[in-house]
Backbone as JSON, one array per atom type, in Angstrom:
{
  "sequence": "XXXXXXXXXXXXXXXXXXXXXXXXXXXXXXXXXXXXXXXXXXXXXXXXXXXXXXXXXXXXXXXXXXXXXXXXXXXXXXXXXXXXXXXXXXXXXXXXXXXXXXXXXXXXXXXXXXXXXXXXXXXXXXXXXXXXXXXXXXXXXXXXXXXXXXXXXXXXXXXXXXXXXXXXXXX",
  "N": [[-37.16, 92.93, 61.23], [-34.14, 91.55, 60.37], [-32.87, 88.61, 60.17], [-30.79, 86.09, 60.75], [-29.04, 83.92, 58.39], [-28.81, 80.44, 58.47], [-28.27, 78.67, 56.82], [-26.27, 78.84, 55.01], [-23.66, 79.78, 56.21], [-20.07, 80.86, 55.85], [-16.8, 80.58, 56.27], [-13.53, 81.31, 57.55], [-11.61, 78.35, 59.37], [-11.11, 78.57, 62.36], [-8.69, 76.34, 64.65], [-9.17, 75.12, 67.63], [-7.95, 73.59, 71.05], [-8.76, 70.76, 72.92], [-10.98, 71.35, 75.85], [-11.45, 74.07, 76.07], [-12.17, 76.34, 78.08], [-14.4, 79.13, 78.76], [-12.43, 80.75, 80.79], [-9.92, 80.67, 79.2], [-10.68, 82.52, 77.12], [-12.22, 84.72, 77.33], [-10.83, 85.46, 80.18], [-11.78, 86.13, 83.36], [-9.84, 88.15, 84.73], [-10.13, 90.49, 83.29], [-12.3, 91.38, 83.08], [-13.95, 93.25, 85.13], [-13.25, 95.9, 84.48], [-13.19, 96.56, 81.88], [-13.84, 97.18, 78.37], [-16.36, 94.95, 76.81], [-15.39, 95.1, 74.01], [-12.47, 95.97, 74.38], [-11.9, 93.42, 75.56], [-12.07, 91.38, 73.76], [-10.02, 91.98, 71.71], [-8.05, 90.49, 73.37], [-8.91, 88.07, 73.27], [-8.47, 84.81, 74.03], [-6.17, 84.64, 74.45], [-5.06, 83.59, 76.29], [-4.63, 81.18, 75.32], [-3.43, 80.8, 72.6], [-0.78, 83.19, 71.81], [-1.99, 86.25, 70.16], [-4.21, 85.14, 69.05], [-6.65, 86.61, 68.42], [-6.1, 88.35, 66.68], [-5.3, 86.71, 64.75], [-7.76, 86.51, 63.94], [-9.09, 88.8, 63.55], [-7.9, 89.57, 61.13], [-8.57, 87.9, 59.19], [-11.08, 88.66, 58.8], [-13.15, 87.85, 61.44], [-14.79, 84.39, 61.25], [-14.64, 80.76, 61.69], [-15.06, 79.09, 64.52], [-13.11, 76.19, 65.8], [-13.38, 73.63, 67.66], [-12.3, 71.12, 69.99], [-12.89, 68.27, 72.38], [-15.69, 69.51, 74.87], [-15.68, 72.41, 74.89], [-16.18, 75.49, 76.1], [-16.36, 74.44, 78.77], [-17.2, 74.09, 82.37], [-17.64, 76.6, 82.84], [-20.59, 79.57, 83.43], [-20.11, 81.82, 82.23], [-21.94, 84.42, 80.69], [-21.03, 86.77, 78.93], [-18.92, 85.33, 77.18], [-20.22, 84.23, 74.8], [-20.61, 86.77, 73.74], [-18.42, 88.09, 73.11], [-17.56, 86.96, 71.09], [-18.98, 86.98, 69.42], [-18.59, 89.93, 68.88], [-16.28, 89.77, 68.04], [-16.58, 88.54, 65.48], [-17.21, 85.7, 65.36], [-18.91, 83.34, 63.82], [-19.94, 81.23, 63.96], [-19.51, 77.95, 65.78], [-18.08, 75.06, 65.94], [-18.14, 71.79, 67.52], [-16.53, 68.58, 68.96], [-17.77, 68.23, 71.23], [-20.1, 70.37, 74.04], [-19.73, 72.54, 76.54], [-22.48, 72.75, 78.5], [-23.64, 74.91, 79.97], [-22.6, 76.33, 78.38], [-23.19, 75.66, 76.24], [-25.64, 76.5, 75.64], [-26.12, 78.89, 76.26], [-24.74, 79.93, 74.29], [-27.02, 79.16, 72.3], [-28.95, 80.83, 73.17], [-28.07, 83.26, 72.87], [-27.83, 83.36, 70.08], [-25.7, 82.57, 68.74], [-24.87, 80.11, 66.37], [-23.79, 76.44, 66.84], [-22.69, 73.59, 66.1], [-22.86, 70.07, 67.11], [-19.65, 67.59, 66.15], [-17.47, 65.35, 65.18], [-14.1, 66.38, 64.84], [-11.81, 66.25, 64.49], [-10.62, 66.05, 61.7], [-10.82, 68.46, 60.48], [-9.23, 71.16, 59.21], [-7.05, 73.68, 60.04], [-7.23, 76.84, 59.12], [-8.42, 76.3, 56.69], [-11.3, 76.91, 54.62], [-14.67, 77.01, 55.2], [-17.96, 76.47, 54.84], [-21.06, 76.33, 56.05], [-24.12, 74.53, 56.7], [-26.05, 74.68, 59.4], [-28.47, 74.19, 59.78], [-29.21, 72.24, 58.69], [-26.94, 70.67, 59.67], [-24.67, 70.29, 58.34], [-21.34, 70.47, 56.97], [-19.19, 72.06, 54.82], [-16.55, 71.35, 52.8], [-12.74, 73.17, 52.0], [-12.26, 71.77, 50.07], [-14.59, 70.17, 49.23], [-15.2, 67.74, 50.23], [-17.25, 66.65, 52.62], [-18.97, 67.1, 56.09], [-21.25, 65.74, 58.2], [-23.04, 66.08, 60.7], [-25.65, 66.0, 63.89], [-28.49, 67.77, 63.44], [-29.09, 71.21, 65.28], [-32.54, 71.38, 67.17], [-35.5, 72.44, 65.7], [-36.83, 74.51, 67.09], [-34.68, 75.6, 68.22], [-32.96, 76.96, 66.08], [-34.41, 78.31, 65.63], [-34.03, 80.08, 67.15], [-31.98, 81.11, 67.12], [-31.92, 82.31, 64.56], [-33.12, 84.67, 64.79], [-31.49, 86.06, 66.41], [-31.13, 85.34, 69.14], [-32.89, 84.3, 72.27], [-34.28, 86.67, 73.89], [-34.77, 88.52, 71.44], [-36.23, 87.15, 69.99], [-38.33, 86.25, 71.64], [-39.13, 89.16, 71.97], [-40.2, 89.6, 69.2], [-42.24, 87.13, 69.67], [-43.9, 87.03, 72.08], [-45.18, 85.01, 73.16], [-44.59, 82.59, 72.4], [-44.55, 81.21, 70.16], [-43.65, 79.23, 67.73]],
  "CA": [[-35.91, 92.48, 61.8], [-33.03, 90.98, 59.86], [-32.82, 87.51, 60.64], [-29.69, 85.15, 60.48], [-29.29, 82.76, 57.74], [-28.38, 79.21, 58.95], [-28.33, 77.53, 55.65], [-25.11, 79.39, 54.34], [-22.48, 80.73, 57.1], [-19.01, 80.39, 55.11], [-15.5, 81.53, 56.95], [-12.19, 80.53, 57.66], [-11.5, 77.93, 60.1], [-9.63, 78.92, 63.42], [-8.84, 75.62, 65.13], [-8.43, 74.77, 69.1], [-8.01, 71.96, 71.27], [-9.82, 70.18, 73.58], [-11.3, 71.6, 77.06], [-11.7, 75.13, 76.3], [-12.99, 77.0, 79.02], [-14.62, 80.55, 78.93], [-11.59, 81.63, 81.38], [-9.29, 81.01, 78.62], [-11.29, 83.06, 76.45], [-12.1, 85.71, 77.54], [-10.75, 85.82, 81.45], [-12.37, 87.24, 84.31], [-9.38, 89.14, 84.98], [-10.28, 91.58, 81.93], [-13.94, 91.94, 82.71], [-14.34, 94.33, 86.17], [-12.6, 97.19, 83.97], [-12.49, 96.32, 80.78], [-15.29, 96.77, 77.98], [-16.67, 93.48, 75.95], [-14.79, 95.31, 73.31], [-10.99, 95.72, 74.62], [-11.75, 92.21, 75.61], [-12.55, 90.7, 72.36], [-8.63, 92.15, 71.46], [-7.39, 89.91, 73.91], [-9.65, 86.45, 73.64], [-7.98, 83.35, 73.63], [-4.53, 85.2, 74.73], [-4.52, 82.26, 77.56], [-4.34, 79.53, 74.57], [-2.56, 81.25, 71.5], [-1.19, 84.7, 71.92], [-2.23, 86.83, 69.07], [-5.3, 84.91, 68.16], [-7.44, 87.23, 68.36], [-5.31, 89.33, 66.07], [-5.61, 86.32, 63.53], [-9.45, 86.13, 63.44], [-9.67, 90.39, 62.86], [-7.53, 89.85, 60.15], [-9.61, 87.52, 58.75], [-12.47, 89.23, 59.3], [-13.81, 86.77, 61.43], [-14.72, 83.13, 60.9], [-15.29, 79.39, 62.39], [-14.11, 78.1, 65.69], [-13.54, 74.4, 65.39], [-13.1, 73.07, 68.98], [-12.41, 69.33, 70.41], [-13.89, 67.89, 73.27], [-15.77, 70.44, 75.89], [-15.6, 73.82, 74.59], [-16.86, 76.09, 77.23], [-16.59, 73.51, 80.06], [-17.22, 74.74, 83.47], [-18.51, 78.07, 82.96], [-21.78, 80.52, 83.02], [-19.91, 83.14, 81.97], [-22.45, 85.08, 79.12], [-20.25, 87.23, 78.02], [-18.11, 84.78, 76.06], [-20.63, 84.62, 73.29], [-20.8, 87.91, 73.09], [-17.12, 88.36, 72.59], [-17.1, 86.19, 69.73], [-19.86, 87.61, 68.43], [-17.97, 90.94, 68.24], [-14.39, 89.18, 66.78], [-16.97, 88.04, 64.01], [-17.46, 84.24, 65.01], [-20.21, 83.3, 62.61], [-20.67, 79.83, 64.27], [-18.76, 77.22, 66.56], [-18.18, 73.42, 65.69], [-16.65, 70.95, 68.42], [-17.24, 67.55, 69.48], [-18.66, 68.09, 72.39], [-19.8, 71.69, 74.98], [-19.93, 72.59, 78.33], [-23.98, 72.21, 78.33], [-24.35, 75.74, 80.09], [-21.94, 77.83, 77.27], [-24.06, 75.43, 74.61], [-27.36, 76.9, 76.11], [-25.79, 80.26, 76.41], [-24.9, 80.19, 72.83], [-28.0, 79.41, 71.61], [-30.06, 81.59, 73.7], [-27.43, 84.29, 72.5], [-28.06, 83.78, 68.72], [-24.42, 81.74, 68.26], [-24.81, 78.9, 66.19], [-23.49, 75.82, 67.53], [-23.08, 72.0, 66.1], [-21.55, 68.68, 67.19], [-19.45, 66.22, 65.4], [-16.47, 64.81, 65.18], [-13.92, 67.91, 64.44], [-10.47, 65.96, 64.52], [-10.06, 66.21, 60.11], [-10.91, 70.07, 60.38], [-7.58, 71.94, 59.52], [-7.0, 75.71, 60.41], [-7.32, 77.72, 57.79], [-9.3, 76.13, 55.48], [-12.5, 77.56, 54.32], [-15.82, 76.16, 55.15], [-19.62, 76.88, 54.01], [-21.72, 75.66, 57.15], [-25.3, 74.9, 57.03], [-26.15, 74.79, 60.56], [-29.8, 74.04, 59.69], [-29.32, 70.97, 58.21], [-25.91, 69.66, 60.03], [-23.83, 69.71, 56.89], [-19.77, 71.2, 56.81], [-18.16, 71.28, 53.89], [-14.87, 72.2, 53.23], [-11.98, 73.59, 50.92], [-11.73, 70.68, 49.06], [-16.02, 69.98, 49.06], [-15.81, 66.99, 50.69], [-18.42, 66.73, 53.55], [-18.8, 66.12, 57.75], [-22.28, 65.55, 58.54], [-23.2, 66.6, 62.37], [-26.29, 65.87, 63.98], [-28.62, 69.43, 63.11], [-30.3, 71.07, 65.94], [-33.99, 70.97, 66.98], [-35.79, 73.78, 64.87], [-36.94, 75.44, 67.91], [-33.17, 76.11, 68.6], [-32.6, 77.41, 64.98], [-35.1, 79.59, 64.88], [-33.83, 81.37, 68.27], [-30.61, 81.0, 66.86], [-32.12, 83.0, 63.82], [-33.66, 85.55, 65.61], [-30.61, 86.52, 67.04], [-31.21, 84.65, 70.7], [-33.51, 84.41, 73.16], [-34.31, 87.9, 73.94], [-34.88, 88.87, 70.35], [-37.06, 86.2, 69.88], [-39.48, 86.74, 72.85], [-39.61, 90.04, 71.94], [-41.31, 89.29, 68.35], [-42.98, 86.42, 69.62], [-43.94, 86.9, 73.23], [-46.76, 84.18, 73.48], [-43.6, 81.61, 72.74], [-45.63, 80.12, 69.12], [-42.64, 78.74, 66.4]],
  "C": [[-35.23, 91.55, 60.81], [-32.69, 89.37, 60.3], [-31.32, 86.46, 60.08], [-29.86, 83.96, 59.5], [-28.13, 81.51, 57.76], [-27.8, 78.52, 58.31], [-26.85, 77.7, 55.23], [-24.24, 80.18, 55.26], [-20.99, 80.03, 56.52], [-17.84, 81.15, 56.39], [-14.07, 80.47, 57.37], [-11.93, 79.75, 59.13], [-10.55, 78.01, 61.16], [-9.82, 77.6, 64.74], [-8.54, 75.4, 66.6], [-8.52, 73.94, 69.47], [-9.0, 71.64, 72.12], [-10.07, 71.07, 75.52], [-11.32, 73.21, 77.39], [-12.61, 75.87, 77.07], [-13.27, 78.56, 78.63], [-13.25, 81.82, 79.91], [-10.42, 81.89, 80.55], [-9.62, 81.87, 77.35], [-11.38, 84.36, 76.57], [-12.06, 85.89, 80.01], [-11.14, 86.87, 82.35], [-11.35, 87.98, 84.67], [-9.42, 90.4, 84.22], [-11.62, 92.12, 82.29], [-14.17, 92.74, 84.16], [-13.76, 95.48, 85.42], [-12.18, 97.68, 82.99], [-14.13, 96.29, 79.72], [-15.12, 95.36, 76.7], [-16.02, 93.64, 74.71], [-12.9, 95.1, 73.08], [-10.55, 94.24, 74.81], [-11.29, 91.12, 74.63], [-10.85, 91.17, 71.83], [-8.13, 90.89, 71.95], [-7.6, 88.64, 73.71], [-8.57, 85.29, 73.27], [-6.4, 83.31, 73.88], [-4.07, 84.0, 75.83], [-4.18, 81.26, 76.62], [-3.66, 79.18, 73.64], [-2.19, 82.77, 71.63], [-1.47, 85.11, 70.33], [-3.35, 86.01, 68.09], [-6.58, 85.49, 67.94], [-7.51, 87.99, 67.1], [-5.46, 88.54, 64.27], [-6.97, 86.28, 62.83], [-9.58, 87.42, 62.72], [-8.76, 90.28, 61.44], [-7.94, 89.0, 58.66], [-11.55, 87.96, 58.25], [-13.62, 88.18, 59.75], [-13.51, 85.41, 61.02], [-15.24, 81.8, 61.87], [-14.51, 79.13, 63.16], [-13.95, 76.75, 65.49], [-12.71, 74.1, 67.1], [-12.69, 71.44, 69.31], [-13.57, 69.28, 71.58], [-14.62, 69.37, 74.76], [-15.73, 71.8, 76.08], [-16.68, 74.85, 75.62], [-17.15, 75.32, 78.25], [-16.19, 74.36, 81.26], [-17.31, 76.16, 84.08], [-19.94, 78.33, 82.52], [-21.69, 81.54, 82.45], [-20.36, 83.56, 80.06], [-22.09, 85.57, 78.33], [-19.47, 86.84, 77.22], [-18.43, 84.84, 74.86], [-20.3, 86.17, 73.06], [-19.55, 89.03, 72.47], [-16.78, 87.94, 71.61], [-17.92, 86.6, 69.36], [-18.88, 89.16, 67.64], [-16.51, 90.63, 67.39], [-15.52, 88.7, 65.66], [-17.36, 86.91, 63.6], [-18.44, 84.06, 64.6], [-20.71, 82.15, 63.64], [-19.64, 78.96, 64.93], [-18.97, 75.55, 66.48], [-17.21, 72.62, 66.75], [-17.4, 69.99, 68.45], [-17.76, 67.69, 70.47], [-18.67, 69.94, 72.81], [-20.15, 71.29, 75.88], [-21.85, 72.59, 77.87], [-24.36, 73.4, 79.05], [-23.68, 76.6, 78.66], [-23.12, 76.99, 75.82], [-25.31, 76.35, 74.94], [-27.16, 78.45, 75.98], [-25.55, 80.56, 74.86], [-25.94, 80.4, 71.96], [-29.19, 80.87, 71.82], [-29.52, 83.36, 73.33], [-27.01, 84.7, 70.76], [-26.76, 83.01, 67.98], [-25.17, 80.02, 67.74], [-23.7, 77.73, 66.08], [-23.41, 74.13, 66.49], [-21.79, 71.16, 66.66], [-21.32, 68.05, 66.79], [-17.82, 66.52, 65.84], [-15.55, 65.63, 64.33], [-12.5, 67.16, 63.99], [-9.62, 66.27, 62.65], [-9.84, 67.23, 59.94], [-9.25, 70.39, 59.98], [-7.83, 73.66, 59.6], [-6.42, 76.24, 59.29], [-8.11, 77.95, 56.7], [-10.39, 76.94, 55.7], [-13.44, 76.79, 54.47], [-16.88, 76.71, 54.97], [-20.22, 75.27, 55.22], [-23.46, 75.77, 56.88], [-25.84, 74.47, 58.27], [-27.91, 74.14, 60.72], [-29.86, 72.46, 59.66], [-27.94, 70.0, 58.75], [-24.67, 69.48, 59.22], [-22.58, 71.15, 56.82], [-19.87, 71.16, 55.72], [-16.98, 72.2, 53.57], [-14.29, 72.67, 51.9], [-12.43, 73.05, 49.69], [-13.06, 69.81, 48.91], [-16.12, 68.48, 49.38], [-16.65, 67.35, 51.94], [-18.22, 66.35, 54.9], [-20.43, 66.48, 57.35], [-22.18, 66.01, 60.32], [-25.08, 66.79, 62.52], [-27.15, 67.46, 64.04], [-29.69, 69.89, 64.64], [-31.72, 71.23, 66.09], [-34.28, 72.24, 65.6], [-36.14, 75.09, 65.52], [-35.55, 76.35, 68.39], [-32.78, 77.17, 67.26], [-33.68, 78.19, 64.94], [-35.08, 80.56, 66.21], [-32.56, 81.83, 67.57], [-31.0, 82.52, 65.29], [-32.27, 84.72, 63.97], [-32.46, 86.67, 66.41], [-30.14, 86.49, 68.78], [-32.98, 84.84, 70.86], [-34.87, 85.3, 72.85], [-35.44, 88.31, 72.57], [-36.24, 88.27, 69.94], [-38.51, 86.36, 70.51], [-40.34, 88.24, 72.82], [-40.56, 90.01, 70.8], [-42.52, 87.87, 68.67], [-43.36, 86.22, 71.46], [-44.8, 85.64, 73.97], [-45.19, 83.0, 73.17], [-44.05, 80.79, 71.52], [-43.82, 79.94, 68.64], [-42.97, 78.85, 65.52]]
}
């Protein structure tokens, strides 16, 4: 199995604001009839139209969030919509504490710090392992890194993935 590398996820920064919920993301009005694909067209159409449109033309890249990113949802399928637009990895000051759990357990890597300098567009080189941004212009954010048990589900490609090569639960 192919495993994710933590150390080095680079991509262009697509910035949002604070209190992003999963409904503005990808809204439950899209998902009884709609596949995780047509969706992923639409994401984020509640917050910018046509940002979806900027990430594919990117191919992909970094969310940079403010406070609360995925607040007040369970809804799983969000990662998995950003997985298919290409999001490599997601930086905000703060998450909702089930979409962080859902992220991880879904192979999305995740850190928190203080996002407010970020600008949209720039380019960043994330090591996710170790906590460490850095940007266009190679100065540095620091962000606290998570456990290792997290990073090496996160590697794995979630959960799932994980359990399946390691069913006994070792690290």
């Amino acid at each position: 199995m192919s495993k994710m590398n933590l150390s080095c996820v680079q991509g262009q920064a697509f910035v949002l604001g604070d209190h992003v919920n999963t409904d503005l993301h990808c809204s439950g009005k899209y998902l009884p009839n709609q596949s995780a694909e047509a969706i992923a067209k639409l994401a984020f159409d509640g917050l910018t139209l046509g940002f979806a449109s900027k990430i594919a033309a990117a191919n992909g890249g970094i969310l940079i969030a403010g406070d609360s990113f995925g607040i007040n949802s369970s809804r799983e399928q969000a990662v998995h919509i950003m997985q298919i637009m290409n999001i490599r990895g997601i930086i905000a000051k703060s998450f909702g504490r089930q979409f962080f759990r859902n992220a991880i357990n879904n192979g999305m890597p995740v850190l928190e710090c203080d996002t407010s300098t970020l600008i949209d567009g720039e380019i960043l080189t994330v090591d996710f392992s170790m906590g460490k941004i850095t940007r266009s212009n190679h100065s540095t954010l620091e962000a606290p890194p998570l456990p290792q048990e997290m990073i090496r589900l996160i590697e794995f490609g979630g959960l799932i993935p994980f359990l399946k090569e390691h069913p006994d639960w070792k690290f």
